[in-house]
C-alpha positions as semicolon CSV with decimal commas, in nm:
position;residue;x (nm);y (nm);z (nm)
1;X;10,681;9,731;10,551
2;X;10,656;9,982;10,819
3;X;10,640;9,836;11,221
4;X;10,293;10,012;11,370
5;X;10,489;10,288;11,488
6;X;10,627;10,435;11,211
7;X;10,261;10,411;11,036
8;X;10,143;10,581;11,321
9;X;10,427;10,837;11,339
10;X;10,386;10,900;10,957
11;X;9,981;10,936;10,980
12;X;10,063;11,191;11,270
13;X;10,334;11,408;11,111
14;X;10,033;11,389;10,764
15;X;9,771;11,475;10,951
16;X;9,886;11,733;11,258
17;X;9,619;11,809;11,501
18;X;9,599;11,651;11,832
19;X;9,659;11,263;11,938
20;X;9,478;11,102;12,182
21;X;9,434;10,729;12,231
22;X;9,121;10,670;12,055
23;X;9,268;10,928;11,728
24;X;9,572;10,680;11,761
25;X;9,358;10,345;11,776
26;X;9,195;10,406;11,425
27;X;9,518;10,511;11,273
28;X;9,678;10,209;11,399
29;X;9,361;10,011;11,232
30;X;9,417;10,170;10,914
31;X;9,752;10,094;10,883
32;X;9,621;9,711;10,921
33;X;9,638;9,668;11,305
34;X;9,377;9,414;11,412
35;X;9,395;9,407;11,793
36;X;9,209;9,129;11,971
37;X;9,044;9,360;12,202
38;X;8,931;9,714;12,306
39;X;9,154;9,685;12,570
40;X;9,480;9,594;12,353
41;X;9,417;9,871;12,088
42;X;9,402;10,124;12,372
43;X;9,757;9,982;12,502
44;X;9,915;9,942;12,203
45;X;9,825;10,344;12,076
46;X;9,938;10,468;12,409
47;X;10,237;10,220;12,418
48;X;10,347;10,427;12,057
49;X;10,225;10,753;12,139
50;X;10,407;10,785;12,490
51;X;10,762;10,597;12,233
52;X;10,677;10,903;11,986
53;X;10,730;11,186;12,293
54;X;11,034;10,965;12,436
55;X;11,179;11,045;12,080
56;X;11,102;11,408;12,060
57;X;10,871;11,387;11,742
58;X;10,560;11,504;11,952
59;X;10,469;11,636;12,297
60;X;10,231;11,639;12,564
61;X;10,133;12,015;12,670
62;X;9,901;11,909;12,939
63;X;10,074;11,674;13,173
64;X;9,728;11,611;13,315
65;X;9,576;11,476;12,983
66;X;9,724;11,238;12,742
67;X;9,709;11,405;12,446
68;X;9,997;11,481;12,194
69;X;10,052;11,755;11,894
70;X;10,384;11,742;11,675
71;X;10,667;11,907;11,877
């Protein structure tokens, strides 16, 4: 069973495009992530997607908004 990262990760590397929180949030819901709030989805996405740049597999062009594309 993949942790929500690595369903997130894969969905991203399928998919392409641009990553923002919200993109993240439903993928995360797909792969079967039932947060208890708003507030916790948003976390837990940006949580991931800031893990996913620290590891090189994407990478935030605008350091001024926190969106992601593949590196």
């Amino acid at each position: 069973m993949l942790t929500h990262k690595q369903a997130l990760a894969a969905v991203i590397q399928a998919l392409g495009g641009s990553w923002d929180t919200r993109r993240a949030v439903l993928a995360l819901r797909v792969a079967g992530y039932e947060p208890p709030s708003e507030e916790a989805a948003g976390k837990e996405a940006r949580r991931h997607l800031r893990e996913l740049a620290d590891d090189g597999m994407i990478v935030r062009p605008d350091p001024e908004r926190a969106v992601y594309r593949l590196a």
